[in-house]
Each structure stands twice: as C-alpha cells, then as structure tokens.
C-alpha positions as CSV (number, residue, x, y, z in Angstrom):
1,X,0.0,0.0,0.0
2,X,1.2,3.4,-0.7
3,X,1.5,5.6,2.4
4,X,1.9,10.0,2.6
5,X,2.9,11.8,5.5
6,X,1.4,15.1,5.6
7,X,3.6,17.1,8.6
8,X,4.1,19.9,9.9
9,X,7.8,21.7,11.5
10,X,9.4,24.3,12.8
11,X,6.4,25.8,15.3
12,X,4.4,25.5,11.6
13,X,6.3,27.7,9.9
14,X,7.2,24.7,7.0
15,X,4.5,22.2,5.5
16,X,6.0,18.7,4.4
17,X,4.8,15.8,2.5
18,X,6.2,12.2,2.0
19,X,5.1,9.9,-0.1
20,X,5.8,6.4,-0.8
21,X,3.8,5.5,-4.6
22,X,5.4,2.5,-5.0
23,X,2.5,0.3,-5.3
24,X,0.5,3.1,-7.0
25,X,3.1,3.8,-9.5
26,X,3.1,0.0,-9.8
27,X,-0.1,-0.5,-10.8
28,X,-0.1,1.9,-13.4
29,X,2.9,0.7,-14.9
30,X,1.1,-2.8,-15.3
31,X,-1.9,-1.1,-16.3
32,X,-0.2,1.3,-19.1
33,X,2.6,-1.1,-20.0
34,X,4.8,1.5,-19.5
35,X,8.3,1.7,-20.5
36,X,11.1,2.1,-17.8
37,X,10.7,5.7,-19.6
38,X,7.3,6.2,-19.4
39,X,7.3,4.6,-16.0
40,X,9.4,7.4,-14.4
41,X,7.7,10.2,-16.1
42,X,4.1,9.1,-15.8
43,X,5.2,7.6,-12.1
44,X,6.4,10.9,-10.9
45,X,3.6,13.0,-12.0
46,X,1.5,10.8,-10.5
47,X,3.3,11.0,-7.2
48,X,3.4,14.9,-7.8
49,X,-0.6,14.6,-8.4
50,X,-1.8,12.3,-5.2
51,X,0.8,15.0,-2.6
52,X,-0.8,17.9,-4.4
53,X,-4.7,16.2,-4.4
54,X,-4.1,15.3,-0.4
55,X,-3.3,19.5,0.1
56,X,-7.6,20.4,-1.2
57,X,-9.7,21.1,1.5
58,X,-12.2,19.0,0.0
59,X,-11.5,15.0,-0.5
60,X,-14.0,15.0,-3.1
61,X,-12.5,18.0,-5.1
62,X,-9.2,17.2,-7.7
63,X,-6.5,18.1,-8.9
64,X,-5.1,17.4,-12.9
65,X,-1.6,17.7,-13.9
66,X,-0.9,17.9,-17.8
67,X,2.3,18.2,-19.0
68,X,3.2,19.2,-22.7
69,X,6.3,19.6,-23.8
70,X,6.6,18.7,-27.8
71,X,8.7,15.6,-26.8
72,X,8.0,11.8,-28.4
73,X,6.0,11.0,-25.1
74,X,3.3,13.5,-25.8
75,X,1.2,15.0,-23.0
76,X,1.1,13.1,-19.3
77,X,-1.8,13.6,-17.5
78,X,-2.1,12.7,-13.8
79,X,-5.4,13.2,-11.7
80,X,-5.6,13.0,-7.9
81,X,-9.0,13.6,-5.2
82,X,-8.6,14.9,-1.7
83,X,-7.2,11.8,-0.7
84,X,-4.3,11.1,-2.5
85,X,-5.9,8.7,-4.8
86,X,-4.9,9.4,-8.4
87,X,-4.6,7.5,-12.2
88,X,-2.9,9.0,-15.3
89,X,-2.0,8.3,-18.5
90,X,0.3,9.4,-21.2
91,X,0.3,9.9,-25.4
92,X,2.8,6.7,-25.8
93,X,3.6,4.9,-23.0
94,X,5.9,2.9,-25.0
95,X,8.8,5.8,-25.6
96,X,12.1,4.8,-24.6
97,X,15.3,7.0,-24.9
98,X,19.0,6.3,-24.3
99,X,19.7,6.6,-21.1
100,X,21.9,9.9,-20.1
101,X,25.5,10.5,-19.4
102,X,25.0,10.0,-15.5
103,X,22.9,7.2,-16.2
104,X,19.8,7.9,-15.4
105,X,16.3,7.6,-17.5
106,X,15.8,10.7,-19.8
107,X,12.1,11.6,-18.6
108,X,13.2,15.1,-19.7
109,X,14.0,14.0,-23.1
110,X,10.7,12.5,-23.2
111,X,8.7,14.9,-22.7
112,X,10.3,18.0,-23.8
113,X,10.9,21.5,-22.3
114,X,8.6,23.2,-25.2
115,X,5.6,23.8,-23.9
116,X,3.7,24.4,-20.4
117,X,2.9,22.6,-17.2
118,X,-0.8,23.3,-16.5
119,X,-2.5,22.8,-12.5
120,X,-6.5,22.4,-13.3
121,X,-7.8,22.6,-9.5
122,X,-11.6,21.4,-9.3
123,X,-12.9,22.4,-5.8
124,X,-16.2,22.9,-6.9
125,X,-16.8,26.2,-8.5
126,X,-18.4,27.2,-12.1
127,X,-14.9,26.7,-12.9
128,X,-12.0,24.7,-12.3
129,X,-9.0,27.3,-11.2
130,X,-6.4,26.5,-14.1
131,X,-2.4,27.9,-13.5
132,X,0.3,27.2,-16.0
133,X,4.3,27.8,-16.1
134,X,6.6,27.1,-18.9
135,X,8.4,23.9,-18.7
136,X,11.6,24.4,-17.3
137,X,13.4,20.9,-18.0
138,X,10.4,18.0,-18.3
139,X,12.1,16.1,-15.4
140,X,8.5,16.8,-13.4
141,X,9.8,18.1,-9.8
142,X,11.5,21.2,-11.2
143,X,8.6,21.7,-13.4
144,X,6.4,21.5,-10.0
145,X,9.1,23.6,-7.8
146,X,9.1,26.5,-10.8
147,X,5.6,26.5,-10.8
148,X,5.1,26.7,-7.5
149,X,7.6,29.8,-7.4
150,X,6.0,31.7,-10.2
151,X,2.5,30.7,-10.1
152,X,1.1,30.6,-6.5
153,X,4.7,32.5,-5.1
154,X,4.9,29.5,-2.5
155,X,8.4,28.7,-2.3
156,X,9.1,25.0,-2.6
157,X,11.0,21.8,-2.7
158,X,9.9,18.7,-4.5
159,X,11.6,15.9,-5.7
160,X,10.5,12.5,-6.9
161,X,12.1,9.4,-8.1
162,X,10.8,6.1,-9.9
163,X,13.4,3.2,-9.8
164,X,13.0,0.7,-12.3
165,X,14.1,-3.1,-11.7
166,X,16.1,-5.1,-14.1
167,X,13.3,-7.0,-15.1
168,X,11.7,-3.3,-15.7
169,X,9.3,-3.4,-13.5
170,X,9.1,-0.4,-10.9
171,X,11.2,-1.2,-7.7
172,X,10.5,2.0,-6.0
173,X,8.9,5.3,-6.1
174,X,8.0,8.6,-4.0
175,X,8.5,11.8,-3.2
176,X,8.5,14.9,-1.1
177,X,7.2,18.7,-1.1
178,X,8.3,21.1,1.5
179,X,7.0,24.5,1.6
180,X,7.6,27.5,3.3
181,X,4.5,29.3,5.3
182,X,4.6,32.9,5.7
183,X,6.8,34.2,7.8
184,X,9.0,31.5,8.0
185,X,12.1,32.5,10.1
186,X,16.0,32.4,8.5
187,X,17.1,30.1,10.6
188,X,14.6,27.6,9.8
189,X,15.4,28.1,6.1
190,X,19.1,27.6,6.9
191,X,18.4,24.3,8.6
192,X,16.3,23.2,5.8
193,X,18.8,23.9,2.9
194,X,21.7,22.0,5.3
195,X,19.3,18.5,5.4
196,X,18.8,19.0,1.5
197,X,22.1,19.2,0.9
198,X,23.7,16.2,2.6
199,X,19.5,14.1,1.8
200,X,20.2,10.8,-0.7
201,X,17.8,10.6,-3.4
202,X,14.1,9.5,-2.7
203,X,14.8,6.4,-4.7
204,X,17.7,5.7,-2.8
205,X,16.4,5.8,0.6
206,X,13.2,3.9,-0.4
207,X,15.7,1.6,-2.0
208,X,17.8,1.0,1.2
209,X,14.4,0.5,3.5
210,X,13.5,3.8,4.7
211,X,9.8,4.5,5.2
212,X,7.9,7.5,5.2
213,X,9.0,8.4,8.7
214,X,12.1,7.9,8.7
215,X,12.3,10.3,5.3
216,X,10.8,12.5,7.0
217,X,13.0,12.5,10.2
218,X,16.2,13.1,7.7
219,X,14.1,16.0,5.9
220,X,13.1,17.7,8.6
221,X,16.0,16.8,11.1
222,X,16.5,19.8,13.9
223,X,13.2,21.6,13.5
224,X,10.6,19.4,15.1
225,X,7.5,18.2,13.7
226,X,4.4,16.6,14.4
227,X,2.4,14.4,11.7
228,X,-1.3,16.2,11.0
229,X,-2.3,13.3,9.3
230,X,-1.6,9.8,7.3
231,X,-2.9,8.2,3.8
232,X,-2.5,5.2,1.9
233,X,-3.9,6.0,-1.7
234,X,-4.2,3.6,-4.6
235,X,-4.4,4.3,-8.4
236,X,-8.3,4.6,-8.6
237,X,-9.9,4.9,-12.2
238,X,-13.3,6.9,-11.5
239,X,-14.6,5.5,-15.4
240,X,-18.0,3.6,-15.4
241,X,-21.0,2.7,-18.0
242,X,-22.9,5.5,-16.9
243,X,-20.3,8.1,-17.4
244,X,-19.9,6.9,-20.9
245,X,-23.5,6.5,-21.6
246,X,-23.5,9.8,-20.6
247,X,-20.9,11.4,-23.0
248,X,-22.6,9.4,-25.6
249,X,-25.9,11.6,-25.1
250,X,-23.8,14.7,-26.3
251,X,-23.2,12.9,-29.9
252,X,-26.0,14.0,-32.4
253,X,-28.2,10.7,-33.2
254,X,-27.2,10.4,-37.0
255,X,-23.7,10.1,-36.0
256,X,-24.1,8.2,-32.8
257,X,-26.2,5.3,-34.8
258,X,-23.2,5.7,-37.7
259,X,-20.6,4.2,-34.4
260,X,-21.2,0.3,-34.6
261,X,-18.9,-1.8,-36.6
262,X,-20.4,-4.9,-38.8
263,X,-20.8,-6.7,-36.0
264,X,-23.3,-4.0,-34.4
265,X,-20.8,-3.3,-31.3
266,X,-18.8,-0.2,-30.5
267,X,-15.9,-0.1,-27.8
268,X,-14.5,2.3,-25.9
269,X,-11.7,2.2,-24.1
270,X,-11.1,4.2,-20.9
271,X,-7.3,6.1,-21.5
272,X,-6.5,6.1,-17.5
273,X,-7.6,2.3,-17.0
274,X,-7.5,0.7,-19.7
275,X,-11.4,-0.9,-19.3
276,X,-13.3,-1.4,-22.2
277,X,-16.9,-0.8,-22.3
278,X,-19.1,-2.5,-25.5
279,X,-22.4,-0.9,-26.2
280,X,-24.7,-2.5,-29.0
281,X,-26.9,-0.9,-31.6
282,X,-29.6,-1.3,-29.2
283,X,-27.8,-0.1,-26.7
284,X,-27.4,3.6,-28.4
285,X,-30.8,3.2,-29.6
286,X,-32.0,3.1,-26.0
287,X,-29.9,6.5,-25.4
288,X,-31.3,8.2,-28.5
289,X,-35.0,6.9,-27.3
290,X,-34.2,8.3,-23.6
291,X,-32.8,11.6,-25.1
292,X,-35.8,12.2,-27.2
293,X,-38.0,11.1,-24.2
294,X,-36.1,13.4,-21.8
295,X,-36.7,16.4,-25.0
296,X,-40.3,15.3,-24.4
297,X,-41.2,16.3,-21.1
C-alpha cells in the first residue's frame, strides 16, 4: 500500500509531505505497459498529483496535472481527489530513450521542455481554477518547484524518483514537497537547505528500507515536527458505464447510430484504466429513445 505523511515543523512555519507511490506507480505501470521511460515520467507525475490532491480542502475536489512539452511522449496527464488517490495516462507509453551521461532515464528528453505545465484545480466552483508555467526541463519536480515559485509565489522543494528493476518493473517510487508558510524564520530556512544538501535521493532511501517516517526524520532533522495526518492511496480509475452512456448523449443521433462496426458493437476504451466498455446498436438506440423522451417532457 502506498503511504503519505502530511507534517508539519518548525512551530508550523514549514509544511512537508512524504510519499511512498510505489504500489501506485506500480499498478499503473502494469496497467499502461509503460516503458522504464514512461514509468518514471508518468510515475512521478503521478506521485506529484496524489501529494498535491491530499493539500484540497475537500477529499472530493481534484487536482489534474498535464504536462506538454513537444517531446516523443506527448502529453502526461495525472489526476488525484482529496485523498491522494490518483490514475494518469500518457500519449505513448511505449517511448524509450537512451539513457543519459549519469545514467539515469531521460524523462526530460521524453517529454520535452517546449511547452507548459498546466494545475487544473476542481474544488467545486463554475470553474475549475487552471495555473500554468513554462516547462523548465520535463524532469516533473523542477517543473512543479518553478511552478510553484512563479505561479502561487509559494516557495518549494519537491523531488521524486521512480526506480525501475532489471526485469523493468518499478522497484521504487515517492516523493516529497516542503513549503515555506509565511513568515518563515531564516534560521529555519538555513536548517532546511543544510538537510537537502547532505539528503540521498528519494529512490535511494526507499531503495535501502526507509519509510515515510524515517524520510521524514532526515528531511526535517532539527526543526521538530508533528504528523497532522496519514494516507495510503491507490491508483483509482473513476470511469464507469454511466459516465460513458452519458458522453454518448452529447453525440447528435445520425452520427451516434453511424458508431457500430459490422458486427453491431462499438468499444471504448477508458485512456487512465485501460477498461473497455461495449455498447450495442440497441444499446445507443436506447440512449437516443431516452434523449428524445427526456426532450419530451
């Protein structure tokens, strides 16, 4: 199961999150038959998506990452609810690249530095609230840190790391995000910068048996904190018949009647789960016939 520490240090003067997605970031992967690639890039924004879903007020408002850079990957797109719980998908998941000089995967190749990072926030308005930052190198927690900076002005830390077994299957994932509150004092700030500095990679001290807690006591060593709160979300696909029923209704009849192949069935598939939902030629003419009933009354 995939845990997050939500915490706060320093008299609450810094908010921290850890996450450990390997099981989320998992699933996906054998949902998406990701590349090792695709695994990283789609598994961090994932990560990136659940931390920043947990921080609504609401659990059932949401949060959509899409990042579109111009690279062979095409867009990733990562969804998360109040609780953490989140599903993605990407334009190829099959993209693999060379890997670079210091030997790690080239999710920045991948999905390319021309174009935008865009934050859709769904909390229940008219309208979701929508910010956007240029891409600063595609790797995902720079993006995220940059965007934070210029965006929201909430300065911010956030890393995140996928490790990917020999047999390519994911061995590890998580993350952090530390933020500054206002008014956070210079010392703290000081303290903060000298645990980044001498901190391992996430991968790495997932990789060597450190859980959330014990990231967390080497993030925020010498400040204090106390943990506000504790999840364990799960890639969660929120598709179903209805909802496609339901987009279906939108088509005009003479084209949604046109959708059957010879064999009088139409598919869809859902692009975050993989599920595929048939629907007959009596099935759509039951939608048209509700449609026009509906028109009726």
């Amino acid at each position: 199961m995939s845990k997050v520490l939500r915490c706060l240090a320093a008299d609450a003067a810094v908010m921290a999150m850890v996450m450990d997605s390997t099981d989320l970031v998992a699933e996906m992967a054998k949902i998406h038959k990701t590349s090792p690639t695709m695994s990283a890039a789609l598994g961090r924004t994932l990560t990136a998506a659940s931390m920043m879903g947990i921080m609504l007020k609401n659990t059932e408002d949401s949060v959509t990452l899409k990042l579109s850079g111009g690279g062979p990957a095409g867009t990733v797109i990562a969804v998360a609810d109040g609780l953490g719980n989140a599903r993605g998908c990407v334009g190829d998941p099959t993209v693999e690249l060379p890997l670079k000089e210091n030997g790690h995967l080239d999710v920045g190749g991948a999905i390319g530095t021309d174009g935008m990072l865009y934050v859709f926030r769904d909390i229940g308005a008219k309208e979701p609230y929508i910010g956007c930052t240029p891409l600063v190198s595609g790797e995902v927690a720079e993006d995220l840190t940059y965007y934070y900076a210029h965006s929201e002005q909430i300065p911010t830390v956030c890393a995140l790391g996928v490790l990917i077994d020999r047999d390519r299957s994911v061995k590890v994932a998580g993350g952090f995000l530390l933020q500054l509150l206002p008014f956070c004092p210079e010392s703290v700030i000081e303290q903060i910068e000298s645990n980044l500095a001498k901190l391992p990679s996430v991968t790495e001290m997932l990789n060597s048996g450190m859980d959330t807690t014990a990231i967390a006591d080497k993030l925020l060593e010498g400040m204090g904190y106390e943990v506000v709160d504790q999840y364990e979300p799960t890639y969660r696909c929120t598709c179903s018949r209805d909802k496609v029923e339901g987009a279906f209704s939108a088509i005009p009849t003479d084209e949604l009647l046109t959708l059957p192949d010879e064999n009088g069935e139409t598919t869809v598939n859902c692009n975050f789960c993989d599920k595929v939902y048939t629907f007959t030629t009596a099935d759509l003419e039951r939608i048209v016939a509700n449609r026009n009933a509906n028109k009726a009354e």
